[in-house]
C-alpha positions as CSV (number, residue, x, y, z in Angstrom):
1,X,-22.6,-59.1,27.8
2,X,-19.5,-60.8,26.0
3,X,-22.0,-63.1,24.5
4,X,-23.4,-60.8,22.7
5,X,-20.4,-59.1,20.9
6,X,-18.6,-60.0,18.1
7,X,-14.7,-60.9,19.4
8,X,-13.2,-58.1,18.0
9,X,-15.5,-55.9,19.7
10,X,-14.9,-58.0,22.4
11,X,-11.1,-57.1,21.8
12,X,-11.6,-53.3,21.6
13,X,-13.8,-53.4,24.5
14,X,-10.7,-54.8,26.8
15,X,-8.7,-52.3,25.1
16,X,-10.6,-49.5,26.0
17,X,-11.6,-50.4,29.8
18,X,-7.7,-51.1,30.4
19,X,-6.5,-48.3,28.8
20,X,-9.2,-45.8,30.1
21,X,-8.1,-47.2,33.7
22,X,-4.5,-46.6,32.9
23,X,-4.6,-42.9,31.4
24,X,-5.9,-41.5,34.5
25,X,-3.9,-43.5,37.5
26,X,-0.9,-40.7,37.6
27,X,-3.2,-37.7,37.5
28,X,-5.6,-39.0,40.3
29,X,-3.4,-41.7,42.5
30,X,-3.3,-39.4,45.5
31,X,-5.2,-41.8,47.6
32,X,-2.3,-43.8,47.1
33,X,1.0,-41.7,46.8
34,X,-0.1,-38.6,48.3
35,X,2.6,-37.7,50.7
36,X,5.7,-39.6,48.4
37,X,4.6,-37.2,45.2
38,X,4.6,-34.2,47.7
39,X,8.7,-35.4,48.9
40,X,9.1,-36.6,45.8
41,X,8.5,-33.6,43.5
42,X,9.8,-31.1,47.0
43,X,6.6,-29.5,46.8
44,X,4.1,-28.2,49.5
45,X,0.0,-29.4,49.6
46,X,-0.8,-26.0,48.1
47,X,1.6,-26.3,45.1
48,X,0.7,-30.2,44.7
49,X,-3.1,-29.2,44.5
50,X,-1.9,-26.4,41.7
51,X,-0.2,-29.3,39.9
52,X,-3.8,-31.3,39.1
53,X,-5.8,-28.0,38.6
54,X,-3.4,-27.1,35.7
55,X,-4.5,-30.3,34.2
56,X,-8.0,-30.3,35.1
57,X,-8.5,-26.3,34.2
58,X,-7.3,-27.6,30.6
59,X,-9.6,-30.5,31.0
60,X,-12.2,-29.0,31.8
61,X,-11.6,-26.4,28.2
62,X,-11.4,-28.9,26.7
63,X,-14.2,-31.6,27.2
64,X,-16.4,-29.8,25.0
65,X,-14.3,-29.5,22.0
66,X,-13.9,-33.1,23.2
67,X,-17.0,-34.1,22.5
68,X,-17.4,-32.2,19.2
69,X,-14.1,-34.2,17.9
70,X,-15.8,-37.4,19.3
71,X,-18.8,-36.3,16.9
72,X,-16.6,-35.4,13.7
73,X,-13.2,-37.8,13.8
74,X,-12.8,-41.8,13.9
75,X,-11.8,-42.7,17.5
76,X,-8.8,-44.6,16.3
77,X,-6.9,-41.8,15.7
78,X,-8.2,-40.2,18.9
79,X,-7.4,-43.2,21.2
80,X,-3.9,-44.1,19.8
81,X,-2.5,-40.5,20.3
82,X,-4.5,-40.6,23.7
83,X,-3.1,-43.6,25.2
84,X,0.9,-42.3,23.5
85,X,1.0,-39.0,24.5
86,X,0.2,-39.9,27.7
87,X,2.7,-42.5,28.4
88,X,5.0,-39.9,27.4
89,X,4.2,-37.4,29.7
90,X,4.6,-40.4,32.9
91,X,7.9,-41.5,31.9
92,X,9.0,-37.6,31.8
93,X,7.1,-37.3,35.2
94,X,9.2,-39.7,36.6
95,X,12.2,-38.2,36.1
96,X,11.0,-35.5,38.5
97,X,11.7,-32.3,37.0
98,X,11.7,-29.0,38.2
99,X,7.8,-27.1,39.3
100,X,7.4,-25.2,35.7
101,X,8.2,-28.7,34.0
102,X,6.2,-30.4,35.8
103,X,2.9,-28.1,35.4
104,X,3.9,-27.9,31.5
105,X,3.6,-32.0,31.4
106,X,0.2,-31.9,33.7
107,X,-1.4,-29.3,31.4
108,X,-0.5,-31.7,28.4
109,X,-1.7,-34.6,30.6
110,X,-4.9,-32.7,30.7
111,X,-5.7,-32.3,27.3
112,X,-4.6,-35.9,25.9
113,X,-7.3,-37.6,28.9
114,X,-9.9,-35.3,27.6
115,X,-9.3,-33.2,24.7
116,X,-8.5,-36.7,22.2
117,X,-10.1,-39.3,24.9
118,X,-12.7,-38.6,26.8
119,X,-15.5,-38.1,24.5
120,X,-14.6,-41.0,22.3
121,X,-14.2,-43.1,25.0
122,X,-17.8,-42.3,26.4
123,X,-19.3,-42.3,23.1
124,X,-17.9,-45.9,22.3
125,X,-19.2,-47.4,25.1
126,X,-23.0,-46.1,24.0
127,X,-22.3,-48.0,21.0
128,X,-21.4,-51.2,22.7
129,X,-24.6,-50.5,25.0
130,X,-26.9,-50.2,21.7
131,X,-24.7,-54.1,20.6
132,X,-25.8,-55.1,23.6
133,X,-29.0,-53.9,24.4
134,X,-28.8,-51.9,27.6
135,X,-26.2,-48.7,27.9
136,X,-27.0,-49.0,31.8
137,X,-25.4,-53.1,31.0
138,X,-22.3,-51.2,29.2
139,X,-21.4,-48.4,31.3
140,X,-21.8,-50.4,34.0
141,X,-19.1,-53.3,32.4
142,X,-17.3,-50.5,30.9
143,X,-16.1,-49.3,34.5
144,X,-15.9,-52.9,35.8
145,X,-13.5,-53.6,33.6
146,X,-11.7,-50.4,34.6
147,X,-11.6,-52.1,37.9
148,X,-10.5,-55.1,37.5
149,X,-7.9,-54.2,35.6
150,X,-6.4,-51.6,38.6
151,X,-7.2,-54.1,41.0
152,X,-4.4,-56.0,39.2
153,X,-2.5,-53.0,37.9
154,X,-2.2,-50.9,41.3
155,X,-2.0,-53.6,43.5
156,X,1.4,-54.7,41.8
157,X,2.2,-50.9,41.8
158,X,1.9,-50.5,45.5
159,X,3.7,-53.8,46.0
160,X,6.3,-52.7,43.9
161,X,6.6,-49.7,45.5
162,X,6.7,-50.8,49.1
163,X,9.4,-52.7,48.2
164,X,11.9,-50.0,47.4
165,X,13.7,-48.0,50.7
166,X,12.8,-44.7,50.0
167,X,9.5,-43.6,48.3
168,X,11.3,-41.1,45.5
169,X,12.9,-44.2,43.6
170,X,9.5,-46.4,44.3
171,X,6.9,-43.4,42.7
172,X,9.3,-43.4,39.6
173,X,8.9,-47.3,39.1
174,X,5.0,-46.8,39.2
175,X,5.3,-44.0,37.1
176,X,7.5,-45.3,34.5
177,X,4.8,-49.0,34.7
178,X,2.1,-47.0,33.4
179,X,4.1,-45.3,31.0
180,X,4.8,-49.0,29.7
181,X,1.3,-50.1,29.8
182,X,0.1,-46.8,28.0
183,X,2.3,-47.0,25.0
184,X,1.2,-51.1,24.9
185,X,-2.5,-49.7,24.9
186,X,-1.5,-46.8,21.7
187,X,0.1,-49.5,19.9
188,X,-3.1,-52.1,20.6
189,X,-5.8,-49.6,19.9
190,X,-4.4,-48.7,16.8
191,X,-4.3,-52.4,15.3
192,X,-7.6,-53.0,16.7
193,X,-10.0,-50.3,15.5
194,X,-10.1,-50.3,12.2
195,X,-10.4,-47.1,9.7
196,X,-13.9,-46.8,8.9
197,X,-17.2,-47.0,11.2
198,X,-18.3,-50.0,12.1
199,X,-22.0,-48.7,13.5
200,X,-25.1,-49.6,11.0
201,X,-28.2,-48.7,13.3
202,X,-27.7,-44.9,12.8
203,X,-25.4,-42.3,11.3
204,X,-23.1,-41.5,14.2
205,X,-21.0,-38.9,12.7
206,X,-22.6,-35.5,13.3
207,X,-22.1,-33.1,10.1
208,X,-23.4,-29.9,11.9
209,X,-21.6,-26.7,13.3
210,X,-19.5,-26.7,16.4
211,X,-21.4,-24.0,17.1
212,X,-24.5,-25.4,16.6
213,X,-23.8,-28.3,18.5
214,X,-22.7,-25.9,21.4
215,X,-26.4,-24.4,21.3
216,X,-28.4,-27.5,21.2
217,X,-26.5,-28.6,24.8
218,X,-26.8,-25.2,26.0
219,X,-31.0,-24.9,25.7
220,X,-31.7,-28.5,26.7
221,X,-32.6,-28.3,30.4
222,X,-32.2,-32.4,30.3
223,X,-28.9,-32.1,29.5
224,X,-28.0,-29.6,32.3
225,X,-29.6,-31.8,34.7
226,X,-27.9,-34.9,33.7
227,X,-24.4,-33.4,34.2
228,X,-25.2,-31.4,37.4
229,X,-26.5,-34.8,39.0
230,X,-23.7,-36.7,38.2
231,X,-21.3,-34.0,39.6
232,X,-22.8,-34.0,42.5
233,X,-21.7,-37.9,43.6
234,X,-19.0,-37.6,41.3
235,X,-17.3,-34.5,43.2
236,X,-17.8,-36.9,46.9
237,X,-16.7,-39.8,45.5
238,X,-13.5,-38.2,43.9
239,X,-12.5,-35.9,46.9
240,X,-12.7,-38.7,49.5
241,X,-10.6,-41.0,47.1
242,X,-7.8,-38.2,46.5
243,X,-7.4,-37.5,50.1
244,X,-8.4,-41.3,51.8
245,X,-5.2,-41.6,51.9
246,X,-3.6,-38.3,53.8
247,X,-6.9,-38.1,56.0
248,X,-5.7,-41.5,57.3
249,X,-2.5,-40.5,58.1
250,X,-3.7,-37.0,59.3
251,X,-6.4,-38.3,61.1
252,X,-6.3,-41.7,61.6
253,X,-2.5,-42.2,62.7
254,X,-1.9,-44.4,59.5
255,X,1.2,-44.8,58.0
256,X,2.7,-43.5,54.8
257,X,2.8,-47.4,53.4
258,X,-0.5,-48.5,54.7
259,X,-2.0,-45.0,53.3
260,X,-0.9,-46.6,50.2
261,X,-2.9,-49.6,50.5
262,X,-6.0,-47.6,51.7
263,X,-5.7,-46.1,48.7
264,X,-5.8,-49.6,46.9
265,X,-9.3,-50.6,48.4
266,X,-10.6,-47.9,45.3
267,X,-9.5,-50.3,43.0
268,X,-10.2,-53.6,45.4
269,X,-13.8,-52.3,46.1
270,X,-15.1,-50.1,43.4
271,X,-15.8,-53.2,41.3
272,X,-18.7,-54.4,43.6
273,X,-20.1,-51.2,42.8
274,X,-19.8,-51.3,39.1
275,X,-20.6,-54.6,38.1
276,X,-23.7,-54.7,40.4
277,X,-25.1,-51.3,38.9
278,X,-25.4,-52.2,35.2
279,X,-28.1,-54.6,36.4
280,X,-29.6,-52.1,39.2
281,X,-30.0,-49.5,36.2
282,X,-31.6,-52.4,34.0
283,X,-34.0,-53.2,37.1
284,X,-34.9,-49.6,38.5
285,X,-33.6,-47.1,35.8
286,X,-30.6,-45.1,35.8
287,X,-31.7,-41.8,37.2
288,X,-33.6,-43.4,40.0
289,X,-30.5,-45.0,41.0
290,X,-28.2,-42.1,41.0
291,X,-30.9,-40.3,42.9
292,X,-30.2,-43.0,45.6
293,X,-26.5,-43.2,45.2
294,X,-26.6,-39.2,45.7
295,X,-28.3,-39.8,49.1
296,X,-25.9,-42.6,50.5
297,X,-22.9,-40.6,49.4
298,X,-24.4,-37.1,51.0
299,X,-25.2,-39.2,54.2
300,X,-21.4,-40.3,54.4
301,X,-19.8,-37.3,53.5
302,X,-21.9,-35.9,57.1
303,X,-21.2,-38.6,59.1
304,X,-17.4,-37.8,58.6
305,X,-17.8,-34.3,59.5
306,X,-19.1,-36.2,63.4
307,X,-16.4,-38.9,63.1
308,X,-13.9,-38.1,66.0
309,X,-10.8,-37.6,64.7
310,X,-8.3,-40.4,66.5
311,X,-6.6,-43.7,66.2
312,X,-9.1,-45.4,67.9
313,X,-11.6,-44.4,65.4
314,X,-9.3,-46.4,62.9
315,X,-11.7,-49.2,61.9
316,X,-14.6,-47.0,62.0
317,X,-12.8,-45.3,59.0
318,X,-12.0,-48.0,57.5
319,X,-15.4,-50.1,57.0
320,X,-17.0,-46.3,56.0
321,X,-14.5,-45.9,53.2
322,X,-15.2,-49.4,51.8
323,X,-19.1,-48.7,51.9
324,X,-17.9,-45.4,49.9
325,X,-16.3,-46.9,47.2
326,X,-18.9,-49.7,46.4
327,X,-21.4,-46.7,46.3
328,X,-18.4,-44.5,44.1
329,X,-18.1,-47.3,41.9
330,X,-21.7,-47.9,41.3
331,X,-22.2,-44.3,40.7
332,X,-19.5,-44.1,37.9
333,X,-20.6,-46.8,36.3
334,X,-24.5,-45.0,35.8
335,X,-23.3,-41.3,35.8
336,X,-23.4,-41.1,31.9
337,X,-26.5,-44.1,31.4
338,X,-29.3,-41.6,31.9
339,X,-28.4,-39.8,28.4
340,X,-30.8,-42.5,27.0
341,X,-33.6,-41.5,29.4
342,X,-34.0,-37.8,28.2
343,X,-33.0,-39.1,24.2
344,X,-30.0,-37.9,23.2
345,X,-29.4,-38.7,19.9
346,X,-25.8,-41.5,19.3
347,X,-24.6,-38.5,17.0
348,X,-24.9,-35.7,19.7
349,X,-23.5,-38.1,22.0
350,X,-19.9,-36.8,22.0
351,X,-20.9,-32.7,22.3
352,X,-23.3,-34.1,25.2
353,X,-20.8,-35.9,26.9
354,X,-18.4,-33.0,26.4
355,X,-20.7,-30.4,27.9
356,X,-21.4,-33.0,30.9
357,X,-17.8,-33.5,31.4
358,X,-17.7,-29.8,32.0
359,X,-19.7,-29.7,34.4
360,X,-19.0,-32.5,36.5
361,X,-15.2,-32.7,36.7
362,X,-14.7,-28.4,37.1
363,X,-14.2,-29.1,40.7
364,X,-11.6,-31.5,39.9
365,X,-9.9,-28.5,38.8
366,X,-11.0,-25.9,41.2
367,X,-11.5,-27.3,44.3
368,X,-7.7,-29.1,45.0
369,X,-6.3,-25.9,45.5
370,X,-8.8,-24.8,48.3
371,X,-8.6,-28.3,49.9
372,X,-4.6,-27.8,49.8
373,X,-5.0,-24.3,51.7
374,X,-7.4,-26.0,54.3
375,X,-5.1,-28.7,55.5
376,X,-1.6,-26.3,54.8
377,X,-3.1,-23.5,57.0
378,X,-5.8,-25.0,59.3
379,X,-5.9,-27.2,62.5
380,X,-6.3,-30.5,61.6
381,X,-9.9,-31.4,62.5
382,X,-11.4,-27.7,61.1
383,X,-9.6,-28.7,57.8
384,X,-11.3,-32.3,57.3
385,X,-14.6,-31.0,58.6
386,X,-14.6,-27.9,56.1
387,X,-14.2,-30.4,53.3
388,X,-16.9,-32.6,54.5
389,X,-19.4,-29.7,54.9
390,X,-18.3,-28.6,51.2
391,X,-18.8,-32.3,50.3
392,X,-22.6,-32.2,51.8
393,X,-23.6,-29.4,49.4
394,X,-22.2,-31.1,46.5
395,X,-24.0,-33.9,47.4
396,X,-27.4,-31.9,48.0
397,X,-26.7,-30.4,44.3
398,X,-26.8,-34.1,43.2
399,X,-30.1,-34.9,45.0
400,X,-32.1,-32.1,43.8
401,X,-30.7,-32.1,40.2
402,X,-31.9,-35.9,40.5
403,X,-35.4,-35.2,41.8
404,X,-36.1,-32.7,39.1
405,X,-34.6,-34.6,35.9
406,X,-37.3,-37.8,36.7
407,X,-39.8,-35.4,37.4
408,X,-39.7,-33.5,33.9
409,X,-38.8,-36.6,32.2
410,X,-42.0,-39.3,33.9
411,X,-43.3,-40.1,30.8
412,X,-40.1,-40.5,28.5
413,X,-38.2,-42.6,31.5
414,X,-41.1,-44.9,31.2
415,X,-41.3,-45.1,27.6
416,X,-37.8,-45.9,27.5
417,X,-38.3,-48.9,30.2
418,X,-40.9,-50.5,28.5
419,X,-38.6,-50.3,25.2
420,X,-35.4,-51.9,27.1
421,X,-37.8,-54.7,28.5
422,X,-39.4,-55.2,24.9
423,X,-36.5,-55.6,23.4
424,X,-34.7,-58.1,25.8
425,X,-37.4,-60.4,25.7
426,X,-37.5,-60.4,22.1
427,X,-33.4,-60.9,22.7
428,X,-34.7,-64.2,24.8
429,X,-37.3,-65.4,22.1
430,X,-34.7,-65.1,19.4
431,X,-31.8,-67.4,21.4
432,X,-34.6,-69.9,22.4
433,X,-35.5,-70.4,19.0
């Protein structure tokens, strides 16, 4: 895909996949850090799980008017004061201030990853897809690179923090890392993107209404199907990679420390997923393979609710939760891809995204609370199996939302095919000649 973009796209690609990797890791390392944020911050799992739905309530008001700034603004302002603002809020986390501080910097955490982010982020990569010729090719090497990049990132952060004696003084040096990196990332993106639009195949600056724009995502049934399949494997794949981690130790016997490196096989496996989807979506579609990506991750989420809770179920655990990842990853990377399957227009693209966003990270907000109260106030093995059950039914949403989008859409899915195959081979005739 390199090949076929100039190197300073090249450049702001890099940029972006890093960065987009890094703006998230304190909100969502859980898997990792789960029971040292808890000791660290002197909180219980109820008040920890009201920590990310601050941020994620404010995310999820704000992906929408997201999007519409995604449609109406230049994403180098958007990025830069993304990638700052957010460093700023992980050095101050690290300090470990009181509860009411803490939620103050979460809620801000929650609007500079989605409010000035999000929607720009997503909407750049559609225009790297249309450089390239396949959006499945570019979402798909858009979360690679996200990948690789934690691989490297979060495997020296759990190192690091191994290292130190008690885990209070090693969750600050992670914290204050990807403070660093963030601020690198504001600096870069602002150097790299330049001031005007660099798109020529269509006007991508949308001139119409917020409210307008509202509207036309509100009455397009595509649009509510796209977003309500992708929550469904999005909401599995996220809750068993918050809570790998404590369901190890909970569950499995694990340790705190090797919790924290079951947490790193998201980063060390997700990129089999990612990279090998951008050419699964090329081969069989994008909504035909999150239609099967929703049925592998709905079959794992039951099998854990069966799973005997004990250490000598260990390695069972283990192997499932790598399968899970390479599916997670895979799923990530095609969530967004099936926007060009239903034609949504590039300048709709950040309002669409927004109202997507909506709707498939709401349980990032709501459902960490409940989860908390399960495992604070339940046995052990009705907690777990509540969430898988819950998981099941997300997953089911996922499936049928998938079955209905390709049947409404048969005709334009093909039509789109048949287009993406058209224009690669005339991509081969023009290098062969």
């Amino acid at each position: 895909m390199a090949s076929k973009l100039q190197s300073r796209q090249v450049i702001q690609f890099l940029i972006l996949g890093c960065g987009s990797n890094a703006i998230f890791y304190i909100l969502f390392c859980r898997g990792s850090f789960y029971d040292a944020f808890t000791m660290a911050f002197a909180v219980s799992n109820t008040q920890f799980g009201f920590m990310s739905t601050v941020a994620l309530t404010v995310s999820c008001l704000t992906y929408f008017i997201g999007g519409i700034l995604a449609d109406k603004i230049h994403p180098r302002l958007l990025v830069t004061i993304s990638f700052i603002v957010t460093g700023l809020c992980n050095f101050a986390l690290g300090l470990f201030p009181n509860y009411g501080i803490s939620l103050a910097l979460y809620a801000i955490m929650g609007a500079s990853t989605t409010l000035t982010f999000w929607g720009s982020f997503l909407k750049l990569t559609r225009q790297f897809g249309r450089a390239v010729g396949s959006e499945s090719k570019s979402f798909g090497a858009m979360e690679g690179t996200r990948s690789v990049f934690s691989i490297v990132a979060a495997t020296f952060a759990v190192f690091m923090f191994s290292q130190f004696n008690n885990s209070v003084s090693g969750l600050r040096f992670v914290m204050w890392m990807y403070a660093a990196l963030l601020i690198i990332f504001g600096i870069l993106a602002f150097f790299a993107f330049g001031g005007k639009d660099e798109s020529s195949e269509e006007d991508v600056i949308n001139q119409e209404n917020p409210f307008k724009l509202l509207v036309r995502c509100l009455k397009d049934p595509n649009i509510w199907l796209v977003g309500l399949m992708a929550m469904g494997g999005y909401t599995v794949g996220s809750v068993i990679g918050s809570y790998m981690g404590t369901f190890g130790t909970t569950a499995f016997g694990l340790s705190v420390a090797i919790a924290a490196y079951v947490g790193l096989m998201n980063q060390w496996f997700k990129p089999v997923g990612n990279f090998t989807v951008g050419w699964l979506g090329d081969k069989f579609g994008p909504s035909k393979v999150i239609l099967f990506l929703n049925i592998c991750l709905t079959i794992i989420a039951l099998f854990f609710i069966f799973l005997p809770k004990n250490t000598s179920m260990m390695w069972v655990f283990l192997i499932v939760i790598a399968i899970e990842i390479i599916l997670t990853g895979a799923f990530r990377g095609q969530m967004y891809a099936p926007m060009r399957e239903c034609r949504v227009p590039m300048n709709l693209t950040g309002s669409a995204i927004g109202f997507y966003a909506t709707l498939i990270y709401a349980t990032d907000a709501v459902l960490p609370p409940i989860i908390g109260r399960w495992l604070d106030n339940l046995p052990m093995e009705m907690a777990w199996r509540n969430i898988f059950i819950m998981l099941a039914v997300f997953g089911m949403i996922g499936i049928v939302s998938s079955l209905i989008f390709r049947t409404r859409n048969r005709e334009t899915i093909a039509e789109v095919r048949a287009e993406e195959i058209e224009a690669r081979n005339q991509a081969k005739q023009v290098k062969r000649a």
